[in-house]
N, C-alpha and C positions, 0 to 999 in steps of 0.2 A: 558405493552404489553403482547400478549400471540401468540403464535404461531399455530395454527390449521394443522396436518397434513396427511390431507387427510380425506378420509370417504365421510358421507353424510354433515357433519355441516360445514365444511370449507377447504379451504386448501389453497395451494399456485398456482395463474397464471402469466402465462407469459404477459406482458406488452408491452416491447420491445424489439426487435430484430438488433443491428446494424452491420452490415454484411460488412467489407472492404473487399477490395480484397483479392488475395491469397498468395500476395508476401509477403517475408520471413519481409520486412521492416513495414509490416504491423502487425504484430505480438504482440497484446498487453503486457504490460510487468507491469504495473501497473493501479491499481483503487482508487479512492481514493473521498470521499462526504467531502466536504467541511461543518462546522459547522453547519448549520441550514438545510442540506440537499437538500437545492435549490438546489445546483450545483452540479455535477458529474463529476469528471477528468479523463481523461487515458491516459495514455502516451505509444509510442510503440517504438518498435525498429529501426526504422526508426530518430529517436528525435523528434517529433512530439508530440504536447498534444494536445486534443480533449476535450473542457469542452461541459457538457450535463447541460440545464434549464430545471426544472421540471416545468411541465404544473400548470396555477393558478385553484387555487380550482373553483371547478364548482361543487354546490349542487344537481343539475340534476343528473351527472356524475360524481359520487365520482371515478369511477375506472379510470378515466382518471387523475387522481392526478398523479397518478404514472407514468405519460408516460412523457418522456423525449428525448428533440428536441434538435440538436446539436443551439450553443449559440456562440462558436469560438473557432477558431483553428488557432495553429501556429506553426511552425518551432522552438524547444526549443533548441536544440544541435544539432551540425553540428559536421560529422568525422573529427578528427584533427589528427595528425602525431606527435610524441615526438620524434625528431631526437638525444636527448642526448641518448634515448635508445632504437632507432631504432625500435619503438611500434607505432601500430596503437591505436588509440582511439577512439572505438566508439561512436556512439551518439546516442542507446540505453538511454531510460530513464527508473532510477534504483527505484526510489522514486517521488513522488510527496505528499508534505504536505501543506495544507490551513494553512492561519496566520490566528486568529478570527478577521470579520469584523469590525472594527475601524469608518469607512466614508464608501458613494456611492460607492468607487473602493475596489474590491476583492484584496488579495495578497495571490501569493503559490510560493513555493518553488519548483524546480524541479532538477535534479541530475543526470547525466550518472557515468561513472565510476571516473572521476577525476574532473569534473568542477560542481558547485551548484549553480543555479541562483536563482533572487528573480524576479517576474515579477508582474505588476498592471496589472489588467484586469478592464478596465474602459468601461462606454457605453458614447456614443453622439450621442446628437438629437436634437441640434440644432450649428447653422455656423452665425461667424460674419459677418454681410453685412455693405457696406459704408461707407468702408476706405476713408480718404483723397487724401494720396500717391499714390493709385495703385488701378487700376481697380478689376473687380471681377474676371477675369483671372491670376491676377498676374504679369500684366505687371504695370511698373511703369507709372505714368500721369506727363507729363508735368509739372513742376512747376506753369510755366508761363499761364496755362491755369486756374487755380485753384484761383476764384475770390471767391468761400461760405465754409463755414465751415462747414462739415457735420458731426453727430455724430453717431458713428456706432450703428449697432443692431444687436439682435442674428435672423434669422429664422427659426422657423423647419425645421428637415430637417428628412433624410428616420435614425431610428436606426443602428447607428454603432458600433462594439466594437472591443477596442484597444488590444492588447498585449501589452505590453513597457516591457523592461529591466530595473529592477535600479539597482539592483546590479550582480556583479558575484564574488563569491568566488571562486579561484584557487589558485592552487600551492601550500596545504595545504598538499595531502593523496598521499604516494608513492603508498599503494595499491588501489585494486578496492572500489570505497565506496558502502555501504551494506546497508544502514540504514540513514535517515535522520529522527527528530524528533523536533516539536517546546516547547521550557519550557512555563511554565505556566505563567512566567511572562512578555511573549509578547516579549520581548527584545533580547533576544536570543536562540539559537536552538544548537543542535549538530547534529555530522557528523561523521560516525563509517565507517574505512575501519578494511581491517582481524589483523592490527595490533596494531595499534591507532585510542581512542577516540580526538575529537576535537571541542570547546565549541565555539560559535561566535555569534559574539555582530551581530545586522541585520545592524547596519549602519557602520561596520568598514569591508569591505573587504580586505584589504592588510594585514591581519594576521590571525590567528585565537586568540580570545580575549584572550583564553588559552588553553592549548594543554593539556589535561585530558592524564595524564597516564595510562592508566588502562593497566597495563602491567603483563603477568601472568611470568615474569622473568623479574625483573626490578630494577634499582635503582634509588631514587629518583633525581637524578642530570641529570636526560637521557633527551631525548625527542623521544627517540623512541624508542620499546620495539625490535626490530627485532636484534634477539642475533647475535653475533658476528659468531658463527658458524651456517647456517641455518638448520641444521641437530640435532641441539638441542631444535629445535621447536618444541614444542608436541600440540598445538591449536592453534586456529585463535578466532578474535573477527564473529561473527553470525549476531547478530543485537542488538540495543540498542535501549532505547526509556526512554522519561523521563516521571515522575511521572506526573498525571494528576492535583495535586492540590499542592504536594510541588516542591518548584521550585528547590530545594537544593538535591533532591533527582533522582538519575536513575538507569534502570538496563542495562546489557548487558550480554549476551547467547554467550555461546562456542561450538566449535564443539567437545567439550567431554560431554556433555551434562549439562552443568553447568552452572545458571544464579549467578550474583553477582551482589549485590545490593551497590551503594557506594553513602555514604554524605558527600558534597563538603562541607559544614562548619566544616568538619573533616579536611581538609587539600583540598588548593587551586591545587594540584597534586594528584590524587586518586592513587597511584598506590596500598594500602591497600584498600579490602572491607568490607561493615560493615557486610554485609550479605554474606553467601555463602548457595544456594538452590543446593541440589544433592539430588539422589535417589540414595539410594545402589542398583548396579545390580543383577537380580536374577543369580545364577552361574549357573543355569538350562538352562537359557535362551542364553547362553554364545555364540559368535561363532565366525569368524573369519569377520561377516559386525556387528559385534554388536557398535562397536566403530562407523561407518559409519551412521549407522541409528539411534543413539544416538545423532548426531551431532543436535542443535535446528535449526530450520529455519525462526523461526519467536517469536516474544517477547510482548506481548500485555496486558497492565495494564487494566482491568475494571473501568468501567467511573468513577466509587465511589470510587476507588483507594484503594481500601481494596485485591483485588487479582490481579494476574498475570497470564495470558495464555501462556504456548507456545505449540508450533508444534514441532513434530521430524518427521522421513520419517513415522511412522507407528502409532502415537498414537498424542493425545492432553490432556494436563496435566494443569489442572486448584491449583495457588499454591495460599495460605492463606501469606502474606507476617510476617507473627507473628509465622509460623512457616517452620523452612529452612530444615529438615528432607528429608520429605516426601512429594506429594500432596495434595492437600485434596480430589480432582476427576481427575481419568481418563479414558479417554473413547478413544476405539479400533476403526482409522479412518479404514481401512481395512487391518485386522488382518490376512485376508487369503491370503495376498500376501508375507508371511512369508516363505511359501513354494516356494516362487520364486523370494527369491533375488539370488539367482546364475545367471541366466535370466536376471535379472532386473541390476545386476551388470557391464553384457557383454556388455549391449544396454545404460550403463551408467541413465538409468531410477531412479537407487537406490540415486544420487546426487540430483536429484528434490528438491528447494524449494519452499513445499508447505505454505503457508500464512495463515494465521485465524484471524477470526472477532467477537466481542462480537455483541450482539441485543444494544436498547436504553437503557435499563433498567438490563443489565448484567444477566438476565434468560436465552439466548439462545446463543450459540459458533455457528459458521460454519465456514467451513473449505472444501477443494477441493479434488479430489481424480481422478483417471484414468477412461476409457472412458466417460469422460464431466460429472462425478458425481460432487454430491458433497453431504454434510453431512452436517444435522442440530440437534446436539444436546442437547433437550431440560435439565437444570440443575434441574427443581424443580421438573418436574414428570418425571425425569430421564429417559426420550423416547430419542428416536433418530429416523431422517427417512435419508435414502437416493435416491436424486433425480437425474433426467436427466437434462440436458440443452444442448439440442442439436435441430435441426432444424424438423429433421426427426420424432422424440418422443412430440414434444409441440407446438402447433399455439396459437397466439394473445390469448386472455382470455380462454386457456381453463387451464382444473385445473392440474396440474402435479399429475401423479403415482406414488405412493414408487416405489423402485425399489430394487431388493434383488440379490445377489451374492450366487452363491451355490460355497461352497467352496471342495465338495466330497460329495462322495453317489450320489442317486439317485438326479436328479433335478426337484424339481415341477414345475408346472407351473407360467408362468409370472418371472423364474429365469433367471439369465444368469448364464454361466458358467466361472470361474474363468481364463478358458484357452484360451475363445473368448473375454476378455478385450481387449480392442484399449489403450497399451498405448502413443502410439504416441496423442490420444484426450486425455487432460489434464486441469483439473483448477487447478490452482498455484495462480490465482488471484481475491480476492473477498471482497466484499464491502459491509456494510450494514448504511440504514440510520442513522443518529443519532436521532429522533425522530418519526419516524413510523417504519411499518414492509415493507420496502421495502429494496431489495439487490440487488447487480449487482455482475456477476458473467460473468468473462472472459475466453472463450474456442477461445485459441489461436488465430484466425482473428474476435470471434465475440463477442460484448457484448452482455448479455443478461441482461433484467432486468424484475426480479417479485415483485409481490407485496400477500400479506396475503388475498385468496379471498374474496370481498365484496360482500355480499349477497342480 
């Protein structure tokens, strides 16, 4: 895949627009395509998930591939109360992950801060007709009136589709959970709150299969890294994710900036890691939010499983897993907001986590940024563009603008200026297909989705 951006030859349009209301319960909180890219999830702060079917291929209309019609929606979490510690629990959804297709029924995973369901997303289109016992209402028949034998059948009927429940896992994470991720071996998945990892089997709810230590003060007899004195706590767990092709392998991200890579056939309790990734700080760059925007917020393996991406508040750091040093690329999400985290401090804006997404073929990252940007940058001709998604800057197929930041001096044209960013309009959440150039990109109540212009 190749990415075009902008110019005369190609670029990116907008496709869809879906636009919920304005309340705060509507508020997208994650995105997520299920493996073959048919499907599209989001889940919002309300507990609510919204799966999107991508329209069938129409050779007329290649550009209508990419357009995407809601397919079903359900109620995933509801606010519960924790009366042992007098807490509310919302039913914001923190994660949603696709299990790979197996049979006709989909499964994903979805997560608020303490509960993680497993749910089938099944269709029906067709209803048993000519029961014996009971009429087609429901009611029971007569015994006594019932002289033939009838054998039932199925009819068409108009397409439906299910949500079900089959499992839920609780009662596992004191803290908030951060991070849900499925292994590669289908079987089981894990589950990152700020201070334990937790491994689980898909068919054993009432435990988790095994409680991963990854504990950055730990001994291995514990089950939970939260020290005895909480003021001796120097990090939290960020996010985790497991390896895309070894099953025995995962990382997770600290808020001191630090990923650690650990292999479970080293020991059934990781509290050692095999790997430790850090970047020495520049003491140039030193300052009293350096620790703050150091912290990672997101952790992302390449499909090939040869690199690792993560996000911090200011930068995205693309790592070689061969070597734990240094990077081997990084690239400045907007570097002129450096002069403004005091600002960004006050309005609590500097704690954002932002999210990032590899393309199919691991050539392009994106990642989100303040007023309804967001950033695509290309790895092999080392370009980057940043664009708008917002209602006002893009309609249905037309072709998105770069868009440039002046960060001082004079401002050219077609800039904005550093000190009229909207950061209340924000992507934190963004999505790309796993097989074409298509992404969804979430600005607070709306989705957007483009696709790679077809010519």
């Amino acid at each position: 895949m190749s990415v075009s951006f902008g110019g005369d030859e190609g670029g990116v349009n907008l496709t869809n627009v879906v636009c919920t209301s304005h309340h705060t319960a509507d508020i997208i909180s994650t995105v997520e395509f299920n493996h073959s890219g048919e499907l599209l999830a989001t889940g919002d702060k309300g507990g609510r998930v919204v799966i999107f079917q991508q329209e069938t291929e129409n050779k007329s209309q290649p550009q209508c591939r990419s357009e995407y019609n809601v397919y079903s929606t359900f109620q995933s979490h509801e606010p519960e109360f924790d009366y042992l510690k007098s807490l509310e629990i919302e039913e914001k959804i923190n994660k949603i992950r696709w299990l790979p297709q197996k049979n006709a029924a989909q499964f994903l995973l979805s997560t608020n801060d303490k509960t993680i369901k497993l749910w089938k997303i099944s269709e029906r289109d067709k209803r048993p007709e000519g029961y014996n016992l009971k009429e087609e209402d429901g009611r029971y028949r007569d015994a006594s009136t019932i002289t033939t034998l009838r054998v039932p059948v199925f009819r068409p009927m108009d397409l439906m589709v299910e949500a079900s429940p089959r499992r839920v896992f609780a009662n596992a994470h004191t803290y908030h959970i951060n991070s849900i991720s499925v292994n590669s071996d289908n079987e089981t998945y894990l589950s990152a709150d700020d201070l334990r990892i937790n491994l689980w089997h898909l068919e054993i709810t009432d435990r988790s299969f095994i409680q991963l230590l990854c504990g950055f003060n730990s001994a291995s007899d514990i089950v939970d890294i939260k020290p005895a004195n909480m003021e001796e706590l120097t990090e939290v767990i960020t996010a985790a994710e497991f390896h895309p092709h070894q099953c025995n392998t995962f990382v997770y991200s600290s808020s001191k900036g630090t990923i650690r890579l650990c292999d479970m056939r080293a020991s059934a309790l990781c509290d050692k890691h095999s790997k430790l990734f850090e970047e020495p700080e520049d003491p140039s760059n030193r300052s009293f939010f350096s620790e703050i925007i150091s912290s990672i917020s997101d952790v992302k393996f390449s499909h090939n499983g040869r690199y690792m991406m993560t996000r911090d508040y200011l930068s995205v750091k693309i790592w070689d897993l061969n070597m734990e040093n240094r990077p081997v690329e990084t690239y400045q999400v907007h570097e002129y907001l450096r002069s403004k985290l005091c600002s960004l401090y006050e309005n609590d804006c500097i704690f954002d986590k932002f999210e990032c997404c590899w393309n199919g073929n691991d050539s392009v990252v994106m990642t989100g940024s303040y007023n309804n940007f967001f950033r695509m940058l290309d790895r092999t001709q080392r370009r980057d563009v940043t664009l708008e998604a917002s209602r006002e800057s893009c309609k249905p197929r037309q072709v998105l603008k770069p868009r440039r930041v002046c960060a001082g001096g004079k401002r050219k044209k077609d800039e904005i200026s550093v000190d009229s960013l909207d950061f209340n309009k924000k992507i934190l959440h963004t999505a790309w297909h796993p097989q074409e150039n298509i992404i969804a990109v979430a600005t607070t109540n709306n989705l957007y989705i483009f696709q790679e212009k077809v010519n």
